[in-house]
C-alpha positions as a Markdown table, in Angstrom:
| # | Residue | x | y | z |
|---|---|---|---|---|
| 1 | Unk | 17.0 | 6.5 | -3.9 |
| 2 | Unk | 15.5 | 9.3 | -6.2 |
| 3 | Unk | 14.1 | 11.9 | -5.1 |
| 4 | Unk | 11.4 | 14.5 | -6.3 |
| 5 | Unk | 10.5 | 17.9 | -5.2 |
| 6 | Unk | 7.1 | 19.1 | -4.9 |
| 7 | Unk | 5.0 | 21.7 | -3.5 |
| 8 | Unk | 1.7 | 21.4 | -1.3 |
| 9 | Unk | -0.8 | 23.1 | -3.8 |
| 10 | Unk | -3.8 | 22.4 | -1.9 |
| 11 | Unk | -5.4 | 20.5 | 1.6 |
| 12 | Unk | -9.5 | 20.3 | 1.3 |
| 13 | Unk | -12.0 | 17.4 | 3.3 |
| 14 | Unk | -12.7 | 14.7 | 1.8 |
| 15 | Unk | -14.9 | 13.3 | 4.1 |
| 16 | Unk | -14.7 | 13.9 | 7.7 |
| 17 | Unk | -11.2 | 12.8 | 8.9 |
| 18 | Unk | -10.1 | 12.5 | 5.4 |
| 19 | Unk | -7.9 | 15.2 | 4.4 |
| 20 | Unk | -7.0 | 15.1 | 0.1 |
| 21 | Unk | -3.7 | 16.2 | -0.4 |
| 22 | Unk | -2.9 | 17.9 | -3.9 |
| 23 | Unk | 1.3 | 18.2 | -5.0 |
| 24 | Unk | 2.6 | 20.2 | -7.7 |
| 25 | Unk | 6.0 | 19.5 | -9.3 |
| 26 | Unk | 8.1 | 22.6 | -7.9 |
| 27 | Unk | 10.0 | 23.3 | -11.2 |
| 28 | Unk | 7.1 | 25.5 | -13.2 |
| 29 | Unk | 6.0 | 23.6 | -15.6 |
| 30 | Unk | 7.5 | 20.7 | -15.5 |
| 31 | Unk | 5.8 | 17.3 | -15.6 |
| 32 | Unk | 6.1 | 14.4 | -12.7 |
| 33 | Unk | 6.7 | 10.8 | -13.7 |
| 34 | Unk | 3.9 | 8.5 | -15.1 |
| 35 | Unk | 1.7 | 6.2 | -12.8 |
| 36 | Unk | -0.4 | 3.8 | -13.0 |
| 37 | Unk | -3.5 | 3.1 | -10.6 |
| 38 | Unk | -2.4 | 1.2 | -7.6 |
| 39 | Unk | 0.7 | 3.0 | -7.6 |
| 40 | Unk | 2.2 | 4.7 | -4.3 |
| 41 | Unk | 5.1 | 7.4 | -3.2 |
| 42 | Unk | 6.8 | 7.6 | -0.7 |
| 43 | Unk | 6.6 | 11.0 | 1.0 |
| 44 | Unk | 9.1 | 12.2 | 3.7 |
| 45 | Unk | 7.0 | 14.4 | 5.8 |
| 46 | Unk | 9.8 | 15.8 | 7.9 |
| 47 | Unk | 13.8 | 14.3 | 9.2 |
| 48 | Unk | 13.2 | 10.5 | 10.0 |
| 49 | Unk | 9.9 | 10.7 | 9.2 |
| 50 | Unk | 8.8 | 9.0 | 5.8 |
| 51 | Unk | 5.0 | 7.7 | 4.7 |
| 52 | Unk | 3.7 | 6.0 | 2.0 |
| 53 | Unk | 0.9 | 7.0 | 0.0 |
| 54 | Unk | -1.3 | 5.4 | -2.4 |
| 55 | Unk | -1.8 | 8.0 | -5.7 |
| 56 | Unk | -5.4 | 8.4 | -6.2 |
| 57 | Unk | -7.6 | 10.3 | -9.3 |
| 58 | Unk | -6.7 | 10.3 | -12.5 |
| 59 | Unk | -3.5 | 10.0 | -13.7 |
| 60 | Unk | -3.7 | 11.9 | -16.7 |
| 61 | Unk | -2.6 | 15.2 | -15.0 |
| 62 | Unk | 1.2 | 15.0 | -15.0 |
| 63 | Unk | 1.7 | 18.1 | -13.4 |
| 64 | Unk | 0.5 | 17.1 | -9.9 |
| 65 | Unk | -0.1 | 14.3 | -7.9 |
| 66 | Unk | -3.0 | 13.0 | -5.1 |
| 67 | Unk | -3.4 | 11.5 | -2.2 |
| 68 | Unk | -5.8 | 11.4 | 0.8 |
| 69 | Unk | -4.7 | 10.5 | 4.4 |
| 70 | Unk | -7.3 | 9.6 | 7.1 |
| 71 | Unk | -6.4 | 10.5 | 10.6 |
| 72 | Unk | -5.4 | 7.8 | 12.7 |
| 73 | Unk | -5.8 | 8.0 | 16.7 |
| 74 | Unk | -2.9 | 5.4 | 16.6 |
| 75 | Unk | -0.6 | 7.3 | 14.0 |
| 76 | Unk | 3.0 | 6.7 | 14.2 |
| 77 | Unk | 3.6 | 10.5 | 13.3 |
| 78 | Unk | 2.7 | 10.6 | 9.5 |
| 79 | Unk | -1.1 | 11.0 | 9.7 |
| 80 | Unk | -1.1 | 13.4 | 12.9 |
| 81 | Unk | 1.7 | 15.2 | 10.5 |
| 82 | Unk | -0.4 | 15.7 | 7.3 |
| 83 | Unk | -3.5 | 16.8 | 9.8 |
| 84 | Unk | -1.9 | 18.8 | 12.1 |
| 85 | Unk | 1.1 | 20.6 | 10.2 |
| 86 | Unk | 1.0 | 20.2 | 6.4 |
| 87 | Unk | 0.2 | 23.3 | 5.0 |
| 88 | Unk | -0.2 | 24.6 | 1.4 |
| 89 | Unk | 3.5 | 26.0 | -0.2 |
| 90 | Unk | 5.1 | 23.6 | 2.1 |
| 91 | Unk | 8.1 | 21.6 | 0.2 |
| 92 | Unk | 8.6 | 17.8 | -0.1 |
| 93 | Unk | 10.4 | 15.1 | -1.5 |
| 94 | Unk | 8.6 | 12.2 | -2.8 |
| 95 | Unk | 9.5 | 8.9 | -4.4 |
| 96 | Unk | 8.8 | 8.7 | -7.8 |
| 97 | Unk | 5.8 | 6.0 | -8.1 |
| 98 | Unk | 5.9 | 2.6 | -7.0 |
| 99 | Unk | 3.4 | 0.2 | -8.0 |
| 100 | Unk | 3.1 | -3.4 | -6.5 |
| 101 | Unk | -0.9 | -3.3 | -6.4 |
| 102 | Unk | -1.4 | -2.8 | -10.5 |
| 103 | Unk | -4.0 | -3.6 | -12.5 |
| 104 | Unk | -3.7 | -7.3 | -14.4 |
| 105 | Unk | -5.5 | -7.9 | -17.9 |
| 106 | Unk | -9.1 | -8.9 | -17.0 |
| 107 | Unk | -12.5 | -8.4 | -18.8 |
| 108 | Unk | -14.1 | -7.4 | -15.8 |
| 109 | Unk | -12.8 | -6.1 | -12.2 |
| 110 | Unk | -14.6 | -5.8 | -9.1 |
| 111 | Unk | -13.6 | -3.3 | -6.4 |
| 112 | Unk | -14.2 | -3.8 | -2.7 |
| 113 | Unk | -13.0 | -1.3 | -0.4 |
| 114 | Unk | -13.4 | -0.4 | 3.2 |
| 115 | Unk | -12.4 | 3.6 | 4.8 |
| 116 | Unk | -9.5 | 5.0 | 3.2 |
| 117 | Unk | -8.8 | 1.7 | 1.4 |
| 118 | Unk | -10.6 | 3.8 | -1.4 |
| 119 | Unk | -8.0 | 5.9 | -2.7 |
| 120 | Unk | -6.1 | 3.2 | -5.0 |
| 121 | Unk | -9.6 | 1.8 | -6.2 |
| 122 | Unk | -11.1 | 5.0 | -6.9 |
| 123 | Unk | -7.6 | 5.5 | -9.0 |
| 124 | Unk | -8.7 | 2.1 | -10.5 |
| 125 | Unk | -12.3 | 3.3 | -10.9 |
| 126 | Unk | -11.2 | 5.6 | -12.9 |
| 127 | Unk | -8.4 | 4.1 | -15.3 |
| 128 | Unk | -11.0 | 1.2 | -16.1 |
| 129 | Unk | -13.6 | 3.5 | -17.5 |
| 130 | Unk | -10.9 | 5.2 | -19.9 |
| 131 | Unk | -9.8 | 2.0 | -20.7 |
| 132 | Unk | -13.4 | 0.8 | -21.7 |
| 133 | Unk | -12.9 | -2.5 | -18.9 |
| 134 | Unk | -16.3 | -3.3 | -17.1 |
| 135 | Unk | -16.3 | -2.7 | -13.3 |
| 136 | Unk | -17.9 | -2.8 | -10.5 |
| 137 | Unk | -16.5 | -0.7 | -7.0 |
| 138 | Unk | -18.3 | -1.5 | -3.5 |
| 139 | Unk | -17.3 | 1.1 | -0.9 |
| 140 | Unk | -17.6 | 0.4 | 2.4 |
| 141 | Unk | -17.9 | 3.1 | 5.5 |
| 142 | Unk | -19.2 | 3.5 | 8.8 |
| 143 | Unk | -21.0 | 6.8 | 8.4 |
| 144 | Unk | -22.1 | 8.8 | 5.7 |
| 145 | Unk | -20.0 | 11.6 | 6.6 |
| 146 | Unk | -17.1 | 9.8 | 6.7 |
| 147 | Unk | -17.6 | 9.3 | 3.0 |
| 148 | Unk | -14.4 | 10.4 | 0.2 |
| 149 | Unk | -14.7 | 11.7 | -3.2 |
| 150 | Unk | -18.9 | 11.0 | -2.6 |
| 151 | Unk | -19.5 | 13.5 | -5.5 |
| 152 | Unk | -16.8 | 11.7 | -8.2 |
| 153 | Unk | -18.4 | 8.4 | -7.1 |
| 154 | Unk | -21.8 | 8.8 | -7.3 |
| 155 | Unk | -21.3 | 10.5 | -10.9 |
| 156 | Unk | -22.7 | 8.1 | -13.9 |
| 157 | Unk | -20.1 | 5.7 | -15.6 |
| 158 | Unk | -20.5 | 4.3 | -18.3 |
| 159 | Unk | -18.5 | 1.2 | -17.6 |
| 160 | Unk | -19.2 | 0.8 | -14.5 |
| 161 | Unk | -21.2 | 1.3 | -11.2 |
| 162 | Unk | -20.7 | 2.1 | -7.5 |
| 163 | Unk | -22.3 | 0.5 | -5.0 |
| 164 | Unk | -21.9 | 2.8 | -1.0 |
| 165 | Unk | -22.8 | 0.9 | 2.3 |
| 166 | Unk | -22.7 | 2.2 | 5.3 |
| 167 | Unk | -22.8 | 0.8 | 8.7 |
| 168 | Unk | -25.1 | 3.0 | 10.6 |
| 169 | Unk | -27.5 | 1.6 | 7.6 |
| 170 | Unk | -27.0 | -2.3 | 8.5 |
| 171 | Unk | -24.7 | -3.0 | 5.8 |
| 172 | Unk | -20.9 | -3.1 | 7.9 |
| 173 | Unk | -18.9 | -6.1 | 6.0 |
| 174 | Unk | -19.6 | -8.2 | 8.8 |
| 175 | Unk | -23.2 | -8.6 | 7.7 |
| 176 | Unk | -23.3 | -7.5 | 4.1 |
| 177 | Unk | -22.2 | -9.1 | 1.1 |
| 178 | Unk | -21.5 | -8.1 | -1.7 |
| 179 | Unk | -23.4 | -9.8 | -4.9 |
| 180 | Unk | -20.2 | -10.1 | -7.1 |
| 181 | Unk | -18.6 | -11.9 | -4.5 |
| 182 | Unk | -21.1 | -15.0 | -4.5 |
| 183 | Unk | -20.8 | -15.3 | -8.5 |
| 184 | Unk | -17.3 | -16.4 | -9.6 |
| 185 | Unk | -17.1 | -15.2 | -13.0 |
| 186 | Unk | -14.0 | -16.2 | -15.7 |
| 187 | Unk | -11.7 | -13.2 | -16.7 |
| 188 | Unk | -12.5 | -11.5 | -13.7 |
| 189 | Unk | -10.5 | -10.1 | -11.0 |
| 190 | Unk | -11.2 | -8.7 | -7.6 |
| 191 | Unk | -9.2 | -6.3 | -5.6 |
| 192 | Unk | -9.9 | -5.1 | -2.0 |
| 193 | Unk | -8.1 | -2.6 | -0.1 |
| 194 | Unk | -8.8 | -1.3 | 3.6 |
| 195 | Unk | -7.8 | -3.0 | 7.4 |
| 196 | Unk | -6.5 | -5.9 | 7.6 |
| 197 | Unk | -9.2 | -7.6 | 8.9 |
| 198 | Unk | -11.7 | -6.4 | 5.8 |
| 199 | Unk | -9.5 | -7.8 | 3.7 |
| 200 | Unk | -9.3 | -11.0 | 5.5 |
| 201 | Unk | -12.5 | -11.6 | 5.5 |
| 202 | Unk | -13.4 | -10.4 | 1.8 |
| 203 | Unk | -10.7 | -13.0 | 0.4 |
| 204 | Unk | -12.0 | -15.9 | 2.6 |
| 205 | Unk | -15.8 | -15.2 | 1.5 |
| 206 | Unk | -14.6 | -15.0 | -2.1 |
| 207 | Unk | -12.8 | -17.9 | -1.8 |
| 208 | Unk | -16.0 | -19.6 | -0.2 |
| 209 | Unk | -18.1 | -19.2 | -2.7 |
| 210 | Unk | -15.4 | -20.3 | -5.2 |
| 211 | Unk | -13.1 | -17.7 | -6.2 |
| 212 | Unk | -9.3 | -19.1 | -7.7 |
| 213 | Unk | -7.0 | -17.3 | -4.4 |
| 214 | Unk | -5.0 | -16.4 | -7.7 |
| 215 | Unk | -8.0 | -13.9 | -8.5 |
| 216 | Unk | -8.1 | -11.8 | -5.6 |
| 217 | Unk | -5.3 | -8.8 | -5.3 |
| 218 | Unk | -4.9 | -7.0 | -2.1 |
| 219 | Unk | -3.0 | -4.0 | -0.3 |
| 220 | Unk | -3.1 | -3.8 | 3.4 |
| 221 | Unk | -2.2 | 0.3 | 5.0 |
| 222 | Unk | -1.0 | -1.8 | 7.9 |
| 223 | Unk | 1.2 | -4.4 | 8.1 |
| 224 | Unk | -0.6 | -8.3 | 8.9 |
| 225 | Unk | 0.0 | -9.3 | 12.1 |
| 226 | Unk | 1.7 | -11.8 | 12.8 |
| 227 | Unk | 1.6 | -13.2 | 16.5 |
| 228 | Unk | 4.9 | -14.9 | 17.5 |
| 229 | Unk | 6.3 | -16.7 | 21.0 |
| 230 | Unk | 8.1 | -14.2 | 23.1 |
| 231 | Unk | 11.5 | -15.2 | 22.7 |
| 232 | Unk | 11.0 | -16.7 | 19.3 |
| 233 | Unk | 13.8 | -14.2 | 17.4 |
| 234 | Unk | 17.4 | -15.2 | 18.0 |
| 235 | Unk | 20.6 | -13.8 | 16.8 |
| 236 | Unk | 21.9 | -14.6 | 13.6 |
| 237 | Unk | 24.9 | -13.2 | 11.4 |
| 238 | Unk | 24.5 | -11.0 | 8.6 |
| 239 | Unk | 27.1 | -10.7 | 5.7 |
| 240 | Unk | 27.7 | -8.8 | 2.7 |
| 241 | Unk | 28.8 | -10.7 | -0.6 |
| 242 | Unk | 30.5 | -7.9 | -2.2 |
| 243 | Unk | 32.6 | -7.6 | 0.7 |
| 244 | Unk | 32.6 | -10.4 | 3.0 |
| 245 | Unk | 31.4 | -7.9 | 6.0 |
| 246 | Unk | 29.4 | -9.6 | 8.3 |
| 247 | Unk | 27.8 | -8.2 | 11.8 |
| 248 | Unk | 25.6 | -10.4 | 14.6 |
| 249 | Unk | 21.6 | -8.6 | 14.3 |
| 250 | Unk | 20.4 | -9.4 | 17.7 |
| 251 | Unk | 16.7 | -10.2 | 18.7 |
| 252 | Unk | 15.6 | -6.6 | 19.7 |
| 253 | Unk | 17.4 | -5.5 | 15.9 |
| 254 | Unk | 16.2 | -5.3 | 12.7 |
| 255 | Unk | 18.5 | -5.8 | 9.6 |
| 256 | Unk | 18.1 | -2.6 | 8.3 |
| 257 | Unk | 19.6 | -1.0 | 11.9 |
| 258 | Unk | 22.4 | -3.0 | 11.9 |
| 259 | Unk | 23.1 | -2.2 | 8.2 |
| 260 | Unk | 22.7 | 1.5 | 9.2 |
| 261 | Unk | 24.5 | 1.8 | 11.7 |
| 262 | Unk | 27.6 | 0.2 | 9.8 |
| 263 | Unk | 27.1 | 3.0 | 7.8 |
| 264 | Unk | 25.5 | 0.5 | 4.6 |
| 265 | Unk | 23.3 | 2.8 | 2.7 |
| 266 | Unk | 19.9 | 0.9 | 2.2 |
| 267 | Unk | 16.8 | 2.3 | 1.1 |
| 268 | Unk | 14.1 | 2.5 | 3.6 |
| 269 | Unk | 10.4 | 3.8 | 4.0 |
| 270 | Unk | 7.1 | 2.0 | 6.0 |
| 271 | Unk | 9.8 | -0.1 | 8.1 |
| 272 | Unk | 6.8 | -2.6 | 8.3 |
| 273 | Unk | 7.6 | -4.0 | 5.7 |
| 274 | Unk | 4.3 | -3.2 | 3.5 |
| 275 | Unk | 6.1 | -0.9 | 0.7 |
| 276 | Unk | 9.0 | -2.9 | -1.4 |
| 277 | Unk | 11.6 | 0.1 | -0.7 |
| 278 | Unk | 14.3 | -2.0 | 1.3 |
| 279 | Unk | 13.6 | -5.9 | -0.7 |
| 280 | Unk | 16.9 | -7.4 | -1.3 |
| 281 | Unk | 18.6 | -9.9 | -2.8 |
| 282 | Unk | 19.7 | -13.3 | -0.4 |
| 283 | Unk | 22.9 | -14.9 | -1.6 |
| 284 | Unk | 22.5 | -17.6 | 0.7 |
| 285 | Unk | 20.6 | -18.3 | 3.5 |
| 286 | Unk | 17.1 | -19.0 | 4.8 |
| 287 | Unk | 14.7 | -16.0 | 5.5 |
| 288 | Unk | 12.6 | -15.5 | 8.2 |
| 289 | Unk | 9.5 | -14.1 | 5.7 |
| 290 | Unk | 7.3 | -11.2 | 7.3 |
| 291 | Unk | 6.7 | -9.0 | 5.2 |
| 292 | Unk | 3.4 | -7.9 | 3.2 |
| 293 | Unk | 4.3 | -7.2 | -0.2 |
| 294 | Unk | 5.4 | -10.7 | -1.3 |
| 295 | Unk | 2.9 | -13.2 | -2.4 |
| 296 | Unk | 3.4 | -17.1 | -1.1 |
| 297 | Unk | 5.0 | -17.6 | -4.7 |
| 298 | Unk | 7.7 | -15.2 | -4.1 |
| 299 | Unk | 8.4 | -16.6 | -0.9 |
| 300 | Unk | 8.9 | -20.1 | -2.0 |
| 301 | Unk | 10.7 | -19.3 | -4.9 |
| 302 | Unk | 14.4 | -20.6 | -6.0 |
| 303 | Unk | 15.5 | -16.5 | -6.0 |
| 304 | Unk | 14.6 | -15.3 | -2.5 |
| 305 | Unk | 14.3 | -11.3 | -1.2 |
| 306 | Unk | 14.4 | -10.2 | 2.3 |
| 307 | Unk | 13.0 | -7.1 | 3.7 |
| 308 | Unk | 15.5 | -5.6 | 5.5 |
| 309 | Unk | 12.8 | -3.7 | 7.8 |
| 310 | Unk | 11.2 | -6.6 | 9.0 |
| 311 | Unk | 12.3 | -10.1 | 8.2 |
| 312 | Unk | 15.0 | -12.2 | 9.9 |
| 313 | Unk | 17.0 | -15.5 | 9.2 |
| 314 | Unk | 16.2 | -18.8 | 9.9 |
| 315 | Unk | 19.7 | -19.7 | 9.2 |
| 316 | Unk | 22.8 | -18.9 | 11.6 |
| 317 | Unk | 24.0 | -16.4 | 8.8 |
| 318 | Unk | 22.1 | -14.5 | 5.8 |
| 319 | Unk | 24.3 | -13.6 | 3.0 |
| 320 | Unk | 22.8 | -10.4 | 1.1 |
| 321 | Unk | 23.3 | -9.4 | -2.4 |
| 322 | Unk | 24.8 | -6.2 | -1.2 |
C-alpha cells in the first residue's frame, strides 16, 4: 500500500479530551493528495500499530491534513498513543485518503452527529457551504466542555445552520429529537456519525417517521457488534486462485493471520473490519459477512468481497481473488 510521509505540525484542545491533530507533508512544499469530506487515512502511530482517522476542515489546504482523536478509556493503543506520546516534529506515514462515507448529490443534507462523530460532518459542514448545498448539522455532546471546533461552528453560514445539544441541558439523543428528522423531505439526505448505538437509534427514528433506509448514510468509529453463539466459528479452508495455495483458518484465526503468516502480503489497518483496507475479491465460496463498511446491497450482490480482518466462510473452502 502507499505510503506518505508527514510531519506533526501542531497538537491544540479541541474540547476537553479532544486533542486536533495538524500534519504537514514532510517534503517542503509539496502538496498532499486531494480529499473529499468523509474521507479517512490511515495513520501508523508506531510498529504494529495503525489507526484510522476521519480528515476533518477544509480541504482546500493541500499542504496539510486534520484530524481530531478523542481519548478513549478503552483504547486499543491508538488514542492513548496520540494523547500520551504524539508530539509536534514527530514523523508518520499515512495512507493517502480513503473515502467510503462521501457526500451523494442531494439538494439538501442534514447532519446528525454525536462526540467525536463530528469530525467528518464538520468536514461536510464545510464543503456544502462552498458548494452552495443547503444543510443543516445537529451536534450532539454530553457537556459543554467537551465541545470541538465550538468557535468554527457557531460562526454564521450562509447555507446552513448548527444546531448544539447537550446532555447536562436535557437534550441527550435519548430524549431529543431532532426536527429534520420527523419531516421526510425529497432530494434530501441524512448522515450521522458517532457510537454505534447513536446511530442505531438515529436511523430507526428516521425511518419511523418515514425516511427511504436508502437516504440515511452512516460511519460507525467502532465496529457493530455482532453477538454470536460461543462455538459458532468453525474451520474452513482458504485458497488462493492465482496459485492454488490453500491453508485450514481455525476458529480462534482470522483470514488475514493465516495469510500473514504464509508470508501473503495483504493490506491491513482497523482489523475490525470498519475501514475497506483488506476487502477482497471471492472466487468462489460463501462469506461469512461481518464487516461494517459494506452496505446489505454489497453483500447480496452476484460479485462478493471478504474482509480478510474479520469475516469468515460459510462454505468448507473460500477461494480469494489473490
Amino acid at each position: 500500500m502507499q505510503q506518505l510521509s508527514v510531519i506533526v505540525e501542531s497538537l491544540c484542545l479541541q474540547g476537553s479530551g479532544n486533542l486536533a491533530v495538524s500534519l504537514m507533508a514532510e517534503a517542503p512544499n509539496s502538496e498532499l493528495p486531494l480529499w473529499e469530506a468523509g474521507a479517512h487515512i490511515d495513520i501508523q502511530l508506531a510498529p504494529g500499530l495503525t489507526r484510522q482517522y476521519s480528515l476533518t476542515g477544509s480541504n482546500r489546504d493541500r499542504h496539510r491534513y486534520h484530524i481530531c482523536v478523542a481519548f478513549d478509556t478503552a483504547s486499543r493503543g491508538g488514542s492513548r498513543f496520540v494523547h500520551q506520546q504524539l508530539r509536534p516534529g514527530d514523523r508518520l506515514l499515512i495512507s493517502p485518503p480513503r473515502n467510503l462515507f462521501a457526500l451523494q448529490p442531494a439538494k439538501r443534507v442534514v447532519l446528525i452527529a454525536a462526540g467525536i462523530g463530528i469530525t467528518p460532518l464538520y468536514a461536510m459542514a464545510l464543503q456544502l457551504e462552498q458548494q452552495g448545498v443547503a444543510f443543516t448539522l445537529h451536534y450532539y455532546c454530553r457537556q459543554a466542555h467537551q465541545v470541538a471546533y465550538l468557535s468554527a461552528l457557531s460562526t454564521p453560514w450562509q447555507q446552513g445552520e448548527c444546531h448544539l445539544w447537550l446532555s447536562e441541558q436535557g437534550n441527550s439523543p435519548r430524549q431529543h429529537i431532532a426536527c429534520d428528522l420527523t419531516q421526510p423531505a425529497p432530494d434530501t439526505l441524512i448522515y450521522l456519525c458517532g457510537p454505534e448505538g447513536f446511530m442505531q437509534q438515529q436511523r430507526e427514528c428516521a425511518i419511523a417517521y418515514g425516511w427511504p433506509a436508502e437516504a440515511v448514510f452512516t460511519e460507525a468509529f467502532k465496529p457493530a457488534s455482532t453477538p454470536r453463539q460461543a462455538g459458532a466459528d468453525e474451520s474452513f479452508m482458504v485458497t488462493l486462485a492465482s496459485t492454488g495455495q490453500q491453508w485450514p483458518v481455525a476458529p480462534t484465526q482470522t483470514i488475514a493471520q493465516v495469510l500473514l503468516e504464509q508470508g501473503v502480503a495483504i493490506p491491513l489497518s482497523c482489523e475490525m473490519g470498519m475501514c475497506g483496507a483488506c476487502l477482497t475479491g471471492v472466487v468462489a465460496g460463501e462469506v461469512d459477512h461481518r464487516d461494517t463498511v459494506q452496505s446489505e446491497q454489497e453483500k447480496c450482490g452476484p460479485s462478493q468481497q471478504v474482509a480478510l480482518c474479520c469475516s469468515r466462510s460459510r462454505s468448507e473452502v473460500l477461494v480469494l481473488d489473490l
